[in-house]
Every structure is written in structure tokens, then in C-alpha cells.
C-alpha positions as CSV (number, residue, x, y, z in Angstrom):
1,X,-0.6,-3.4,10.6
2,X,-3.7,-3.9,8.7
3,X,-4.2,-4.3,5.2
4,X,-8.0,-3.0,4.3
5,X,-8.5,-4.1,0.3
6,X,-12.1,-2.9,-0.9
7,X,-13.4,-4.1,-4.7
8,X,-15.7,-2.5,-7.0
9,X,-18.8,-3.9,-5.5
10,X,-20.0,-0.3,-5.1
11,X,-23.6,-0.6,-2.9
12,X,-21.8,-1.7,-0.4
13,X,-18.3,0.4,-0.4
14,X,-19.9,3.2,2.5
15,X,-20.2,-0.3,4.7
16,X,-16.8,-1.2,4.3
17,X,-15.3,2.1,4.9
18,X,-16.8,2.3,8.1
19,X,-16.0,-0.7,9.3
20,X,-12.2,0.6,8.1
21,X,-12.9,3.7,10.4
22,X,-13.7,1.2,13.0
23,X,-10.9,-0.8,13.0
24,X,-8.4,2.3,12.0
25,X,-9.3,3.4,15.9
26,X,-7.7,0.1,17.2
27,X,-4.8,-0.4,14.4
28,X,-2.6,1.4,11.7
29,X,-4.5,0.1,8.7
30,X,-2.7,0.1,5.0
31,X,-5.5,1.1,2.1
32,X,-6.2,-0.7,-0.9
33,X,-8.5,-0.3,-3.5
34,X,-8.7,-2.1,-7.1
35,X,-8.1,-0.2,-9.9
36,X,-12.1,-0.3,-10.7
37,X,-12.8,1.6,-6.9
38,X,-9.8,3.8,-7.8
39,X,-11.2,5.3,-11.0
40,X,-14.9,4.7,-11.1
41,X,-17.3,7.2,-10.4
42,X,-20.7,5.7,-9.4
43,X,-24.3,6.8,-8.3
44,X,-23.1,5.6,-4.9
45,X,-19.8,8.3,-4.9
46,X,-17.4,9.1,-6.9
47,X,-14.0,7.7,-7.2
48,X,-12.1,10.4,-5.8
49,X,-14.1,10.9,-2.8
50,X,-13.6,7.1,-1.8
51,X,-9.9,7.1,-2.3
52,X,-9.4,10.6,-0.2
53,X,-11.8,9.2,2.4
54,X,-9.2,6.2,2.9
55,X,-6.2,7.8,2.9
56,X,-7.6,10.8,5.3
57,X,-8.6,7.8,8.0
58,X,-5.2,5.5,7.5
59,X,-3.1,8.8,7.2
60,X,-1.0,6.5,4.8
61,X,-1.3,6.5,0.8
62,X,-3.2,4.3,-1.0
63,X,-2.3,1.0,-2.2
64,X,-4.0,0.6,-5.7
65,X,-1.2,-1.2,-8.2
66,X,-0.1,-4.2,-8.5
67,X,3.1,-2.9,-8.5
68,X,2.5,-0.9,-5.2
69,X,0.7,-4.1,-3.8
70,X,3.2,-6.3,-4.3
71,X,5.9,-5.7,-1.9
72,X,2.8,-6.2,0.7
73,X,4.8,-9.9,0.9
74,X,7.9,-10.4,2.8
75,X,9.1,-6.8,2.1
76,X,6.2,-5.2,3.8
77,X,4.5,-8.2,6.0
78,X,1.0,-7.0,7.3
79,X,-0.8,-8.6,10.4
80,X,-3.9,-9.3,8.6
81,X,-5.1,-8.4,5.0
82,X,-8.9,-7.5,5.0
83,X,-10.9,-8.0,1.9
84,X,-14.1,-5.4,2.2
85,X,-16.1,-5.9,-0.3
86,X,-15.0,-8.7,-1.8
87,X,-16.7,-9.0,-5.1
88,X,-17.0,-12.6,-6.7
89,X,-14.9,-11.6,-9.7
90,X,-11.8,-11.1,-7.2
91,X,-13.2,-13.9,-5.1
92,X,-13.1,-16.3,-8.1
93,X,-9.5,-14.9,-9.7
94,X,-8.0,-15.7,-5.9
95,X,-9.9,-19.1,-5.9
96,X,-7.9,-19.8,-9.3
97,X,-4.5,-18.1,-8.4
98,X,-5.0,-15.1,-11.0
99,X,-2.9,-12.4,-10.1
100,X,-4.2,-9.4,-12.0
101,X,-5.1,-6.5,-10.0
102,X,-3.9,-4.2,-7.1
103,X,-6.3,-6.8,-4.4
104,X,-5.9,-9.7,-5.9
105,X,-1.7,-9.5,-5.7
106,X,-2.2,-8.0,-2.4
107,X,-3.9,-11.0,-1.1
108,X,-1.0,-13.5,-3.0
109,X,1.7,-11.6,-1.5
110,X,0.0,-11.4,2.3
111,X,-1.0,-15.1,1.9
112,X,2.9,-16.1,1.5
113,X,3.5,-14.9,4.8
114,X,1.2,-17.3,6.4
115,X,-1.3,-14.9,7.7
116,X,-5.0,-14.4,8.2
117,X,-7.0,-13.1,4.9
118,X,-10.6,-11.9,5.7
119,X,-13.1,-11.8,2.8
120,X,-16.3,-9.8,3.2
121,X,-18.2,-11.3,0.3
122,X,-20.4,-9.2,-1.5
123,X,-21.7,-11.0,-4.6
124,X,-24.6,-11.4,-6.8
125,X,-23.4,-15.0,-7.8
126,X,-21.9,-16.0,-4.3
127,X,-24.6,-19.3,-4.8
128,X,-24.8,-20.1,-8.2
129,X,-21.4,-20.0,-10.4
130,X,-19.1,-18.8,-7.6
131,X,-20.3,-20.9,-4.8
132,X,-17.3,-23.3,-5.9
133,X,-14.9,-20.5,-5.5
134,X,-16.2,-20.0,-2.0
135,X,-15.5,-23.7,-1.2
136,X,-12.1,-23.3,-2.3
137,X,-11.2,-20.7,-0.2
138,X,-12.8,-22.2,3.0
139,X,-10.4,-24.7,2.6
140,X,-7.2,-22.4,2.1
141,X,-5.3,-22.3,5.1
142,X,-5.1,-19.0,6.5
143,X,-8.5,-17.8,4.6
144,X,-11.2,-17.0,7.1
145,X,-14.9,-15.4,5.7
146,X,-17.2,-12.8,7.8
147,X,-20.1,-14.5,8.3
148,X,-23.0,-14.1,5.2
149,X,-26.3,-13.8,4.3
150,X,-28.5,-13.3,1.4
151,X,-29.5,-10.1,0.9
152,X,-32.8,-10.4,-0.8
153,X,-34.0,-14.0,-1.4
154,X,-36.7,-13.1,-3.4
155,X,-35.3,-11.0,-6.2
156,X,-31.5,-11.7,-5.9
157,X,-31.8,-15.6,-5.0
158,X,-28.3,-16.5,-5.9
159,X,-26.7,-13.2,-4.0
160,X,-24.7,-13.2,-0.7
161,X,-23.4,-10.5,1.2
162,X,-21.3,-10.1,4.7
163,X,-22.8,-9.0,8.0
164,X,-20.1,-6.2,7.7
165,X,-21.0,-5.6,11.5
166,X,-18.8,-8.8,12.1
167,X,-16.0,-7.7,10.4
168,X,-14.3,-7.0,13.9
169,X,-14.9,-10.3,15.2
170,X,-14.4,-12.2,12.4
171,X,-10.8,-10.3,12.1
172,X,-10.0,-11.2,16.1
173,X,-10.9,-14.8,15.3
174,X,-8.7,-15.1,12.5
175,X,-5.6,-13.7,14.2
176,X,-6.2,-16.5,16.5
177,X,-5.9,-19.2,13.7
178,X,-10.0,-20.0,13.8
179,X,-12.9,-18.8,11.7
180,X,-15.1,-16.6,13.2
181,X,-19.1,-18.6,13.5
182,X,-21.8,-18.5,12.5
183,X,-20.7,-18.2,8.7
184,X,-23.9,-18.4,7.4
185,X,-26.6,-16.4,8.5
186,X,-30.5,-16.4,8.0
């Protein structure tokens, strides 16, 4: 099975759910959402609609506790953990070891199994203040990144965000042990 996480970067939510209904046509997939995706309505959708889109393509409920995400460890191992959006404020808490939301222990308890975690960045920062954090995890054993561009050098010159079209790839890599290339893009 595999674990589908998605974070509160909310332009880019609709990508990751159809890369979910991509992969859920190839795999059972487990949903996640942080609390912020779970009870945030946005310009982009509303909470609600997000949530019930997940659970109506997994057929399985949602994950969005970190008491529900917890027993996602050796209670509950998953294949692969999927991180889609991954917003640099969950990028940086896993780069630190901060265990604080529904994602964030989701990706602790996978990661003590010894399995691949895919991150789909999705960041304004991703090259200024969190670029460390994204060093950190390139070096974490079992932590493998969809490959990454910036989205608008001009007006966002410090923002990255995943080819989310490379998800599938990048996923197949990692459950081989190897990171998916090119990582950056242009």
C-alpha cells in the first residue's frame, strides 16, 4: 500500500490529487492530509471537497491525526509514503525531527520501517531559508525528491515546485532504493 500525504500548499493540491488518481489505478493508496488541508477552505476548493475527493478515489478513510497517523509505523507498514505537496514548513519540521502534525508523524513513523519517502516540494522558500532543509533530506537514507523546478524566476526567485508529472517515476525509482534524475529541472 501507498501512503499519499498532501500539505496545505493549496495552488497546487488539484496536481497532487491527480497524480493520487493516477497512482490509486496501479495501488491501494492510504489518504493523508494535514490538519490545515483538512479544515481550510480556500479560493482553490474548499476543505470538504478535497477530503471527500480522497477518500471517494482510495475507498479507505482519511488519515488526518496524529493519532490516526501514527500507527502508519510498524503497526500499519506502508510500501511507500508519498508527500504531495510538500510545503516547506513540513519540509523543514521533518528536516529537524518535529513531530507535530498528521504528515509530519506519518512520515516519522513510515521512515522507521526503512522505506522510500517521496516529497513533491512545493515551496515559496525551497532556495532561500529552506534550501538547507532540502540538503538534509537528500542525505536521509530512504528520502528520495520528484524532480523540481522554479515556477516563476522572475517574480517568485526563491520558489521551487515538483514536475508533479514525475511523481510516478520518481515513486518506481525509489522503491528500487535510487532517486529518480534529473532532480533539478530548467
Amino acid at each position: 500500500m501507498i501512503g499519499f500525504a498532501l500539505c496545505g500548499s493549496f495552488c497546487t493540491v488539484a496536481k497532487g490529487l491527480s497524480e493520487m488518481e493516477t497512482l490509486c489505478k496501479k495501488y491501494p493508496v492510504q489518504g493523508i492530509v494535514s490538519e490545515s488541508v483538512f479544515s481550510t477552505d480556500t479560493r482553490f476548493s474548499t476543505a470538504r471537497a478535497v477530503c471527500e475527493r480522497i477518500e471517494m478515489l482510495t475507498g479507505r478513510p482519511l488519515i488526518h491525526t496524529v493519532v490516526g497517523a501514527e500507527p502508519l509505523g510498524p503497526a500499519h507498514p506502508l510500501d511507500a509514503l508519498i508527500i504531495c505537496p510538500c510545503t516547506g514548513n513540513t519540509l523543514a519540521k521533518m528536516a529537524c525531527g518535529i513531530t507535530d502534525s498528521s504528515v509530519t508523524m506519518a512520515a516519522k513513523a513510515h521512515l522507521r520501517n526503512n522505506r522510500p519517502l517521496v516529497i513533491a516540494l512545493a515551496s515559496n522558500d525551497a532556495l532561500s531559508v529552506n534550501l538547507k532543509n532540502i540538503g538534509a533530506l537528500l542525505t536521509r537514507k530512504n528520502v528520495y525528491f520528484v524532480p523540481m523546478k522554479q515556477d516563476d524566476p522572475e517574480k517568485k526567485p526563491h520558489s521551487l515546485v515538483a514536475d508533479f508529472s514525475q511523481l510516478a517515476p520518481t515513486l518506481e525509482a525509489a522503491l528500487q532504493g535510487k532517486q529518480y534524475q534529473r532532480l533539478f529541472q530548467v
